[in-house]
Every structure is written in structure tokens, then in C-alpha cells.
matplotlib code that plots the C-alpha trace (Angstrom):
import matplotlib.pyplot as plt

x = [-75.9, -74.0, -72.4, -69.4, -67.0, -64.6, -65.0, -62.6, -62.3, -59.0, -60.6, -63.1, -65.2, -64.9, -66.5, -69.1, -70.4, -70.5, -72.9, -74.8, -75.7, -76.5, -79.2, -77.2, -77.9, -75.6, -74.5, -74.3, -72.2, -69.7, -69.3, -68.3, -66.1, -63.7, -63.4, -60.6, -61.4, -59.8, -61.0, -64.6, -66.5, -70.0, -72.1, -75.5, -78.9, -78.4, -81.0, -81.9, -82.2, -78.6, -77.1, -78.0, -76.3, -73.3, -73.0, -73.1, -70.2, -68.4, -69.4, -67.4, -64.7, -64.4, -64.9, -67.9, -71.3, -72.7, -77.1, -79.3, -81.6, -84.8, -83.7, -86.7, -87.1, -88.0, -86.4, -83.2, -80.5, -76.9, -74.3, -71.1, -68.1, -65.6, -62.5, -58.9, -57.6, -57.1, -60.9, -61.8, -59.7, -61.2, -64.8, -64.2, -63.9, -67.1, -69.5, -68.5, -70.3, -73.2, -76.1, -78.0, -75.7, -73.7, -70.7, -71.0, -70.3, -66.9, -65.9, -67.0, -64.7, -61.8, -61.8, -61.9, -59.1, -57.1, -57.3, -57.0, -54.5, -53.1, -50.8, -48.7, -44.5, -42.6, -39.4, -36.2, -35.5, -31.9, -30.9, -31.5, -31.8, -34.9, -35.0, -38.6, -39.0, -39.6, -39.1, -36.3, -32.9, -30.3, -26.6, -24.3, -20.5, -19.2, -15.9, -14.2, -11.6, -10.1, -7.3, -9.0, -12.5, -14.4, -12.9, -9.4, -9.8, -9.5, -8.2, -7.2, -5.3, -5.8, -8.6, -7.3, -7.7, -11.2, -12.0, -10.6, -12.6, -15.8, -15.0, -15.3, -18.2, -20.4, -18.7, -19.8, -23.5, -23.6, -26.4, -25.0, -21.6, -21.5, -18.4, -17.5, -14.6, -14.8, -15.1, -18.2, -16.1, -16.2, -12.4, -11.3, -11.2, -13.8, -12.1, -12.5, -15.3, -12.7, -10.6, -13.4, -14.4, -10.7, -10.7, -14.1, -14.7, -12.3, -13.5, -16.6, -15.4, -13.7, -16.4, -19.2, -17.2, -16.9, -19.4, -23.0, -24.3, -25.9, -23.3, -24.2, -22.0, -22.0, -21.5, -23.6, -22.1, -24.4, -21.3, -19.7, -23.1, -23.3, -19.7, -20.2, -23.7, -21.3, -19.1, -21.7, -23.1, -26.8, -28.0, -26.7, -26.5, -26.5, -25.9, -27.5, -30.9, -30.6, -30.7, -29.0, -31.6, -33.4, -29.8, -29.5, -32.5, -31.8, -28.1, -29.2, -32.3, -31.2, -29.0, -31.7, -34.1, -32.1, -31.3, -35.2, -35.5, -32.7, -33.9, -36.9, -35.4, -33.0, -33.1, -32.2, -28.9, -27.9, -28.9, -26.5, -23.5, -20.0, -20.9, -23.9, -22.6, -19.7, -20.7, -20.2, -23.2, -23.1, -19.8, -20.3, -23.1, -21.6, -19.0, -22.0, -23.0, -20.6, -22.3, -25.7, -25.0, -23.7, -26.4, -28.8, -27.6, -27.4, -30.7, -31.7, -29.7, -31.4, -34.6, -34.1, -32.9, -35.6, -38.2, -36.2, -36.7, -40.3, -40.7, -38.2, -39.7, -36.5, -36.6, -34.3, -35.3, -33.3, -34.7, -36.6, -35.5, -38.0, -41.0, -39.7, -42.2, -43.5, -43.2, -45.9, -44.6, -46.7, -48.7, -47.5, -43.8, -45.1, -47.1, -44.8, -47.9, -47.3, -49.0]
y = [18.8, 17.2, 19.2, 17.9, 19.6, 18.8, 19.0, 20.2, 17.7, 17.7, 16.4, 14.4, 17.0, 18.7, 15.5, 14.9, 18.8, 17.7, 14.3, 16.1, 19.1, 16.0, 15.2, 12.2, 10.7, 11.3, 8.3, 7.2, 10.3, 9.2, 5.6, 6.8, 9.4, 7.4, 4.7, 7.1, 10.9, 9.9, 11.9, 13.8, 14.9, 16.1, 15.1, 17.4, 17.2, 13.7, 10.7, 9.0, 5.6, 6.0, 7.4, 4.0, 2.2, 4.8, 3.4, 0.0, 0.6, 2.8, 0.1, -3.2, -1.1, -0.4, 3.4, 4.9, 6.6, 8.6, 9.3, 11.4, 9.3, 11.1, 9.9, 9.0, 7.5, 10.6, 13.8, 14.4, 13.8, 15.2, 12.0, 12.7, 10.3, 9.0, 7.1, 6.8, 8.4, 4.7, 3.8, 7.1, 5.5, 2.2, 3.8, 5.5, 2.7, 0.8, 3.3, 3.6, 0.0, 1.3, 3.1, 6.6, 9.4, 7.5, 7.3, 11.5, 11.3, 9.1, 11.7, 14.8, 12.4, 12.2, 15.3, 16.8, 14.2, 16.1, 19.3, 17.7, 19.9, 17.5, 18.2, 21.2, 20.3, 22.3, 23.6, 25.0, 28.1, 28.6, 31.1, 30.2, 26.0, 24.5, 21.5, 20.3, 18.8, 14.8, 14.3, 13.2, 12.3, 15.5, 14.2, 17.3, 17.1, 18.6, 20.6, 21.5, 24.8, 24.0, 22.3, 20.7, 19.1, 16.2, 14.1, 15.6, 16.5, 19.9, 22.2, 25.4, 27.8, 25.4, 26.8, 24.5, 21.3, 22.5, 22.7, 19.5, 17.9, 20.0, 18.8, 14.6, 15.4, 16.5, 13.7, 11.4, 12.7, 15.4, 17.9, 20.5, 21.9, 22.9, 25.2, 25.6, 27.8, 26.8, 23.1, 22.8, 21.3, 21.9, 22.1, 24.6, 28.0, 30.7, 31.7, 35.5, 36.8, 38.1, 35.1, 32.9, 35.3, 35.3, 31.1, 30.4, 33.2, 32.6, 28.9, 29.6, 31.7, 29.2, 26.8, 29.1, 30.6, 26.6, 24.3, 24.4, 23.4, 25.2, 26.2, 26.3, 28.2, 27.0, 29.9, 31.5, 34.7, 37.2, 39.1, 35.5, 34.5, 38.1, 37.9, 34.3, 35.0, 38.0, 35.3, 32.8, 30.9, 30.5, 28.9, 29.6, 26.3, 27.5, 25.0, 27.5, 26.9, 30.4, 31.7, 34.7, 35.6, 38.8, 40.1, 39.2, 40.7, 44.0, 44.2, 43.7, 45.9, 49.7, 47.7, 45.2, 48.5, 50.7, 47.2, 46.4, 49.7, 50.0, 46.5, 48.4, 51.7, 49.8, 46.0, 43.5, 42.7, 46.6, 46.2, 43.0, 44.6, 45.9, 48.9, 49.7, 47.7, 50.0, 52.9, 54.8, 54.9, 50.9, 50.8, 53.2, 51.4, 48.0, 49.8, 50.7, 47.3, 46.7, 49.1, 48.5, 44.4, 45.4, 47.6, 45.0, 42.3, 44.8, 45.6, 42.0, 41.2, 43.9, 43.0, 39.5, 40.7, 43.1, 40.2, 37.4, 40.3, 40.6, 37.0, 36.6, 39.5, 41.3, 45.1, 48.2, 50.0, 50.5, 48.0, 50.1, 50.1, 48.0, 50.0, 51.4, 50.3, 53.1, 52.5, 54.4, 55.2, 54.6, 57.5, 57.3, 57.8, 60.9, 62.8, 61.7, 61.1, 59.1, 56.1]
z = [-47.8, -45.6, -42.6, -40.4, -38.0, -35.6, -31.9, -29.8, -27.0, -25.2, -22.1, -20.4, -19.2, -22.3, -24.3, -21.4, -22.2, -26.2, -25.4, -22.8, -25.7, -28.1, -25.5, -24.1, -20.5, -18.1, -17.1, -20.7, -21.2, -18.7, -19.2, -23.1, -22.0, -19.6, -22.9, -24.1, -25.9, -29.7, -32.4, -32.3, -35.3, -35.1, -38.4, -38.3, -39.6, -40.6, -41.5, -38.8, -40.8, -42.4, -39.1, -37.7, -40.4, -39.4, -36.0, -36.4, -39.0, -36.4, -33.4, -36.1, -36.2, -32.2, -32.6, -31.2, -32.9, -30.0, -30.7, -28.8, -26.5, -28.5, -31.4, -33.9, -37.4, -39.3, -37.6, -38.9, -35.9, -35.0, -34.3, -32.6, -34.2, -31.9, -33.1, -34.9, -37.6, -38.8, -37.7, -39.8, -42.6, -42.7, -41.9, -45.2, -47.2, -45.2, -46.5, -49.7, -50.1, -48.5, -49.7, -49.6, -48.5, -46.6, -49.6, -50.0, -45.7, -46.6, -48.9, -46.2, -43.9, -46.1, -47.0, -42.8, -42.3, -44.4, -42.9, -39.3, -37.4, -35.2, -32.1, -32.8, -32.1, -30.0, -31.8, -30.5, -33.0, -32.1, -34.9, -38.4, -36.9, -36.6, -33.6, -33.4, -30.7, -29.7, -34.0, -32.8, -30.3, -30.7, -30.3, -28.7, -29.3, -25.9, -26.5, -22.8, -24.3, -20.5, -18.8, -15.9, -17.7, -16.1, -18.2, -19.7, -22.9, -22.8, -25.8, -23.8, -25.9, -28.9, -31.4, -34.1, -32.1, -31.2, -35.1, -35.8, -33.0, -33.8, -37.7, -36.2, -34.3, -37.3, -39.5, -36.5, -36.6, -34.0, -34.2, -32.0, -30.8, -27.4, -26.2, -22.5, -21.3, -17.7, -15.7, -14.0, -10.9, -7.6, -7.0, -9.4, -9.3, -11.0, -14.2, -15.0, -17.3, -20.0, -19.7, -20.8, -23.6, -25.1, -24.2, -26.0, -28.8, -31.1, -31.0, -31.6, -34.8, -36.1, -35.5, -36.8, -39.7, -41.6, -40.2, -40.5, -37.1, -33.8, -31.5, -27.8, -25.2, -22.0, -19.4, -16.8, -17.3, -19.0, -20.8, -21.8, -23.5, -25.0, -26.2, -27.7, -29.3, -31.2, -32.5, -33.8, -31.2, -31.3, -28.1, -24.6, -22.0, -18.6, -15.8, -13.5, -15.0, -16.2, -12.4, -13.5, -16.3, -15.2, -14.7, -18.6, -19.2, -17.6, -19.2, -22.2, -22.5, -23.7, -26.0, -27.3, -27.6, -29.7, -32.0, -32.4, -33.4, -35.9, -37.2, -38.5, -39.1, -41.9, -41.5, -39.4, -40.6, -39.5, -36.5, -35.6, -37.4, -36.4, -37.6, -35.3, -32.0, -32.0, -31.7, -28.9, -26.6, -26.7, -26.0, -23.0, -21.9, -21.9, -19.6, -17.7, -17.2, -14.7, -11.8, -13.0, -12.1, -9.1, -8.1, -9.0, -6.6, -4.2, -4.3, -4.6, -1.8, 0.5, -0.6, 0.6, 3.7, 4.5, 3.2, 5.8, 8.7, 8.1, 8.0, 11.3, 13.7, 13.5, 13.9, 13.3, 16.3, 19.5, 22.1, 24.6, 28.4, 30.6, 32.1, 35.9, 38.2, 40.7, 44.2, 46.6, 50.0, 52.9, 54.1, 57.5, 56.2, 54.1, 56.5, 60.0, 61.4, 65.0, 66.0]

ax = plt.figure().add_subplot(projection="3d")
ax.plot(x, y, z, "-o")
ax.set_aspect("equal")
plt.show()
């Protein structure tokens, strides 16, 4: 029986450790582990004669047969594969020529080529969309619902206009629709949290309700990203890198509590409906939100001052006075005594 498993190499030190348990020298080890790691399979308790005939094959092809140094012509002998999956391939079809066992180890091969679990992609679950990662180059279809945009093609107060242009995007091969309710410019004013909500939710509604495509809301503002995730929006594009985060976090937390729980209580969709964001406590403590965000960057901002003073030296208590030297008088002045 033949017995083959992969080796989990994912760097050099990693594959030196593997050839110095096969008995390898060291220097041998290393001058085959800086040729490049590929793609290790052990192959066990195999005839020494035919395990030869393996490396030579695997040495024609440019891939590497690795032996141990005590290697003898009757003990069978462990041989760690190095290559491809295109030198495994074309390995495959070498040995089926040859003789022995050396056809059944093709097959083995073939079949562990199979199951090879390569590289695992990152994906970007933004709702129900799927965006693995590097498969591909996304396109985003910017849509500025402002009147001073970089580049002036803002639909403020226009939802319509924004659904017409979100409808040429997709036709033009967009992959996301990203909404922003305020210009990232440094000469215009803050807009107000509730002013971007009623500029970019009802465009994200309109968007969400008849295309089918991730929407991204570009805000920093942990109540705009709430407001637009209501609405339909499934990824949230923060210039800021997210700097306000934690805040998010904290906001968010009795609300997202009581909606894991209700998720399991009676289902997820519950939990994200009308019916169950409305009712009272959440509105109350949305209200809430408000002082708690305050609190929180005042105790942030305290924090780094008290951190800065430690670092700086500086102190809260009152400066002493300086230490009053004492002055003795002479004894001749305190006793009157005469010369």
C-alpha cells in the first residue's frame, strides 16, 4: 500500500525541519530549501529501487525528489516530493510508462491533487454579495447626492436622477454603488447628521428597492451608516479609515444584543424588522446615544490628557514655596557678651 500526504510547508524553515526529519544533511537541506518551497508531498515506506527511478523522473522534469543520506537498496525509504502542480501533472503521466508500483503512485498522486486545498481567497461578505477577493478588479459607480462634489455632478434633492445614474452605472458594468451625502472637501462646511440621513436614505431606497447591486454609504458618522444600512446599504466607506469605530461599536451594542438575541428567539428576519426596531426601548435608546457619544469623547479626551501629563511631567498640585533658609546669629550678638 502506498501511503502519501501532504506537507505543510509555508516556509523555508518549515521545509528545512521536514528534510532534516528525512535524515537529510544540513547543508543539503538548505541549498534545496532556498530553490523555491512549491508543493511537498511525503510518499512513505517506499522501494528504494523504484524511489530512485521516482527522482530521476522528478529531477527531468525540474522538480525535486528529496532521499535520506542512509538510503540503502533494500530498506524501504520515505521521499519527500517537491514541485508544480503542472510537474505533478506531467509526473503522473511519466510513471504510468514505468514499471513496478510506480503507475499505482501516479494514481495516489492524482488522486491527492484533487483534494489539494490551495490558497484560501479572501472575500468581502457585504450582505447577501459575495466579493472574493483578487478574482477580480471591482468597478464602483460614485454617486455625490451633493451640491459642491469634487467634480460637480451632484444630485442633491434629486432621488430620481440618482436612480437613473445608478441604472447607467450597472448597464455600464459597475459592481458597486457607492452613495455620499457630504463632499469630502476642505472648503465646505460639515453638513448635519440628519441632513445627510434625509439627503442619502431615500437614495439608497430607491437604489436598493430595484437594482441588484451592493450599495456602499460613504459617511463617518455612526448614526448616518446606521440609518443607511436601515435603508439597504450593505457596506459602509469611511474616509476616516473607520477612526470613529469603537464609538460605532459602543452605540450600537445594547441594540445589536437584544437583535442577536431575537434572531434566535424567532429568526433573523424579526430581528431586522420595523416591527422590532421600533419599539420603544430602541427608540429611547437611540435617543440615548446622543449623551453616551458625548460622554465617550469626553472620557477619551481626558484620558489623553491625563496620558500627555504623565508623559510631559506636568502635575496637578500647587507648586510649593522655595525652602526658607535659616540664618544663625552670631553668639556674640545673642549672649551681649563684650570683647
Amino acid at each position: 500500500m502506498i501511503r502519501l500526504r501532504v506537507l505543510a510547508v509555508s516556509h523555508r524553515r518549515d521545509l528545512e525541519r521536514e528534510l532534516d526529519r528525512l535524515g537529510v544533511e544540513s547543508i543539503q537541506a538548505r541549498t534545496i530549501a532556498a530553490k523555491g518551497l512549491g508543493r511537498a508531498i511525503l510518499v512513505a515506506d517506499f522501494d528504494p529501487r523504484e524511489a530512485n527511478i521516482l527522482r530521476q523522473e522528478m529531477l527531468a522534469l525540474g522538480a525535486e525528489a528529496v532521499l535520506p543520506r542512509t538510503a540503502g537498496a533494500r530498506r524501504p525509504v520515505d521521499v519527500i516530493l517537491l514541485g508544480t502542480m503542472q510537474q505533478y501533472h506531467r509526473l503522473v503521466d511519466r510513471l504510468n510508462s514505468q514499471p513496478g508500483s510506480l503507475p499505482a503512485l501516479g494514481r495516489e498522486v492524482t488522486r491527492l491533487l484533487k483534494d489539494w486545498q490551495g490558497p484560501k481567497r479572501l472575500t468581502l461578505q457585504a450582505g447577501p454579495y459575495s466579493l472574493p477577493i483578487g478574482s477580480q478588479t471591482y468597478v464602483m459607480g460614485i454617486i455625490n447626492v451633493t451640491s459642491n462634489s469634487f467634480t460637480g455632478d451632484g444630485v442633491l434633492g434629486a432621488p430620481y436622477a440618482a436612480l437613473a445614474r445608478a441604472r447607467e452605472f450597472v448597464a455600464q458594468g459597475a459592481h458597486i454603488i457607492d452613495i455620499g451625502g457630504e463632499s469630502a472637501r476642505a472648503d465646505v462646511p460639515v453638513v448635519d447628521v440628519q441632513d445627510e440621513i434625509a439627503r442619502v436614505v431615500p437614495v439608497v431606497e430607491a437604489i436598493a428597492a430595484e437594482l441588484d447591486i451592493p450599495i456602499s454609504i460613504d459617511t463617518y458618522k455612526p448614526q448616518v451608516a446606521e440609518a443607511a444600512i436601515r435603508a439597504g446599504a450593505t457596506i459602509i466607506n469611511d474616509i476616516g479609515g473607520l477612526r470613529l469605530g469603537l464609538m460605532v461599536v459602543m452605540s450600537l451594542l445594547p441594540i445589536g444584543l437584544s437583535q442577536a438575541w431575537a434572531s434566535v428567539e424567532h429568526g433573523l428576519w424579526y430581528a431586522r424588522s420595523a416591527e422590532f426596531l421600533q419599539q420603544p426601548v430602541f427608540v429611547v435608546l437611540r435617543w440615548m446615544r446622543a449623551v453616551g457619544d458625548t460622554l465617550f469623547i469626553a472620557g477619551v479626551s481626558s484620558l489623553v490628557w491625563f496620558v500627555l501629563g504623565l508623559w510631559r511631567g506636568w502635575s496637578l498640585r500647587p507648586a510649593s514655596p522655595p525652602p526658607v533658609e535659616r540664618m544663625e546669629a552670631p553668639v556674640e550678638a545673642l549672649t551681649g557678651a563684650r570683647s
